[in-house]
N, C-alpha and C positions, 0 to 999 in steps of 0.2 A: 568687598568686605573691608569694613574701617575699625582698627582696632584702637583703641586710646589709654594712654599714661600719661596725667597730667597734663599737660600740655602741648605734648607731643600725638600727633594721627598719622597713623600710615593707613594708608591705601592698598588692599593687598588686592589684583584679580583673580579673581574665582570662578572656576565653571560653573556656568549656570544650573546643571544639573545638581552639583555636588550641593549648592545652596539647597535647591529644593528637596534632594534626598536630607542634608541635614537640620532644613527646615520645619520637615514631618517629625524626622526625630526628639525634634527638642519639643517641639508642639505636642508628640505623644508622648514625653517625660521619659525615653529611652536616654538622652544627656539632660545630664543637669550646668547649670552655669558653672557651679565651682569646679567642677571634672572638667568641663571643657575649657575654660580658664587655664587650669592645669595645663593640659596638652596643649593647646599653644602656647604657652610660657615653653615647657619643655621642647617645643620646636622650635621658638623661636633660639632659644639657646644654643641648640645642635648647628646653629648654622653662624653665630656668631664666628667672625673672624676672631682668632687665638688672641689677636690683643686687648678685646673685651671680653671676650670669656672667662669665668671663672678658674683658679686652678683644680686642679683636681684636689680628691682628700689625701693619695700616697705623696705627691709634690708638697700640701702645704704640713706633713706627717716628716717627711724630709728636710723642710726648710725648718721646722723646729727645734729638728733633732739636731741641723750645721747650727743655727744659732747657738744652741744650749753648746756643743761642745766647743767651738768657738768665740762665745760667750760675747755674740753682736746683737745688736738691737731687728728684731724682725719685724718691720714698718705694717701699718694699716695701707701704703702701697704698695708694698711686696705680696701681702696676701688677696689684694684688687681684683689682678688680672692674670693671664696664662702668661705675656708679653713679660710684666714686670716679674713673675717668678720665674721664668726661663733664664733671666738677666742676671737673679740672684745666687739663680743652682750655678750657672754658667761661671758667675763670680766666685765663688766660696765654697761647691763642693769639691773639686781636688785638693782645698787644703785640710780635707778632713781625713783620719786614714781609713782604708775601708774597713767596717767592721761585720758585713756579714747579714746584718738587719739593724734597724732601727726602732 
């Protein structure tokens, strides 16, 4: 299986079977392209390593909440990756006092 993004192809191996069962499938309009599109987007994700991963919503829910009370700039690379907001929580949440929620 060859997936493509621009300019980028990977190469994934696939059971031969699994082709032909999802073969039938799409061929009988049981998946469609955009749903399965989907699910592998969504798997490809699960398996990214934390430094290109996305953060989560309560991390970048938190990293608003230390900006705003610390009153720092929170970069288009802080909210990137899980790597660069780990770096950020890591940096700047013990100087905030606990308050309970956010």
């Amino acid at each position: 299986m060859q997936i493509a993004a621009g300019k980028v192809q990977i190469t994934i191996p696939v059971d031969a079977d699994l082709v032909k069962r999802f073969s039938q499938q799409l061929s009988e309009g049981e998946i469609d392209h955009t749903s399965l599109g989907r699910y592998i987007g969504q798997s490809l994700v699960a398996v990214l390593k934390p430094k290109y991963a996305s953060p989560t919503a309560k991390q970048i829910a938190y990293a608003k909440h230390i900006a705003k009370v610390l009153n720092i700039e929170l970069t288009d690379d802080v909210l990137a990756t899980k790597a660069n907001m780990a770096a950020f929580l890591a940096k700047y949440a013990h100087q905030i006092p606990p308050s309970g929620s956010f």
